[in-house]
N, C-alpha and C positions, 0 to 999 in steps of 0.2 A: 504493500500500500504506500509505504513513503517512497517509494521509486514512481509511482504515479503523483502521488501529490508533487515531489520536487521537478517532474517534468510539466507539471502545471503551473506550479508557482515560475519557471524559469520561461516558460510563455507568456506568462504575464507578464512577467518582468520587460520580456522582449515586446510583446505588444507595447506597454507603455510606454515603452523609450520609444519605439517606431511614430507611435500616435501623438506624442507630446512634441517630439522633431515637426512632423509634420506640420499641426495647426503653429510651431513658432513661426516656422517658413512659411506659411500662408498668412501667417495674422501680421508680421512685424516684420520693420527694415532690417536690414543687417548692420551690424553697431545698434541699431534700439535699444535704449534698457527701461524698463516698466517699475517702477518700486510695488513689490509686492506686498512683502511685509513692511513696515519702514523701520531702517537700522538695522535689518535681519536680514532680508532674503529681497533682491530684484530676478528681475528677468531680462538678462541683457544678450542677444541675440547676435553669435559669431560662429564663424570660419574654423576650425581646428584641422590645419592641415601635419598635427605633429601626432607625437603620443603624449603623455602623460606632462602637463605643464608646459607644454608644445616643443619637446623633444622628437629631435630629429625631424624638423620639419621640413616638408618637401619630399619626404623618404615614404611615397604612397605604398610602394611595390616591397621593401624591405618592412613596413608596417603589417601588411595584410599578411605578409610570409610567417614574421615573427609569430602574429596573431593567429594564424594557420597553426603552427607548428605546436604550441602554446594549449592552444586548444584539443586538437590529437592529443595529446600527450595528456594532458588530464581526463578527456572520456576514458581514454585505455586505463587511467591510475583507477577512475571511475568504478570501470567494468569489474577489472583487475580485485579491488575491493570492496566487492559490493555487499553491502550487509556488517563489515567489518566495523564502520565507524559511518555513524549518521554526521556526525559534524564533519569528517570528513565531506562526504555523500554533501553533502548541505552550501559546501564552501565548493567545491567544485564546481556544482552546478550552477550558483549565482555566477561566478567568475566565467564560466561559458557561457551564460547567458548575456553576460555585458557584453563580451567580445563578441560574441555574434553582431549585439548592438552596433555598436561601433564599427565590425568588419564590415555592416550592410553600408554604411555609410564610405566607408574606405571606397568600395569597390563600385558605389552604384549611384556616386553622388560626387564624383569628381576626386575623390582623393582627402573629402574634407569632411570632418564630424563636425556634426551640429551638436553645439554647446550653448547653454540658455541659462543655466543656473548658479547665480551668482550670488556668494555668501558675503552680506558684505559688513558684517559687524569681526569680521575676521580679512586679513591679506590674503584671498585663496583664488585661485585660478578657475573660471567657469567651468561647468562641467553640466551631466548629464545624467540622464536614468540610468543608463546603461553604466556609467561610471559607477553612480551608487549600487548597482548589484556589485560589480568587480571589488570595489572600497570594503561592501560588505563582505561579501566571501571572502576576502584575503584577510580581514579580520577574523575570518570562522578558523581558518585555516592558521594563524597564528593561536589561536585561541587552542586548537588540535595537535598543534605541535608542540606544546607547553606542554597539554594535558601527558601525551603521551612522551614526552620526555621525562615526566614526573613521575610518571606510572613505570617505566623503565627504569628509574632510579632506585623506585619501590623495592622492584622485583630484586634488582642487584644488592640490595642489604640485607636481602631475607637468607 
């Protein structure tokens, strides 16, 4: 059952990144910013032809690859451990979910993600739904690593 719920919730995820992308590029110019919350949260509407803080920008083809590869590699860890570790299973699957996000834009939108969300009671770099799944999971996935390092520790002093 949680192998179907998490391939639900990582479609939602992906619908919403897809959906919320959309109506920014139809509703707003590009540069716009909207205050959303005020002091909290705009919606300022850009370009991200990089990765992560707009790294390596310009690097459409080496991004999608990255992102490819990235992706593969955690289904198979996925597959691989399935049933072993729900936090695992959990971080995974957010973390494909965003890339997919993001990759749909890589490849089908010129090279560039659509980034809208702007935290602005903090210095942070725009960002997206899709980001927030990947943020999330790689939080799950440190959180996984801890645990099971700890747990490994356990074992070794007994």
């Amino acid at each position: 059952m949680s192998f179907v719920l998490a391939i639900i919730t990582a479609a939602l995820f992906l619908a919403a990144d897809q959906i919320t992308k959309y109506i920014v590029m139809t509703n707003m110019e590009l540069g716009q910013s909207i205050d959303f919350i005020d002091g909290l949260l705009d919606f300022t509407y850009i370009h991200n032809d990089g990765g992560a803080w707009g790294m390596l920008g310009g690097s459409r083809w080496l991004l999608v690859g990255l992102t490819a590869v990235i992706m593969v590699a955690l289904i198979i860890l996925l597959i691989k451990n399935k049933g072993k570790s729900k936090l695992f299973f959990w971080a995974g699957t957010l973390i494909v979910s965003g890339g997919i996000g993001n990759m749909i834009d890589r490849v089908f939108r010129g090279g560039e993600v659509i980034d809208f969300l702007h935290a602005t009671f903090i210095n942070f770099p725009i960002f997206n739904v899709a980001d927030c799944a990947v943020v999330i999971g790689a939080g799950l996935l440190i959180l996984y690593f801890i645990i099971d390092t700890k747990n490994d520790i356990k074992k070794e002093k007994q």
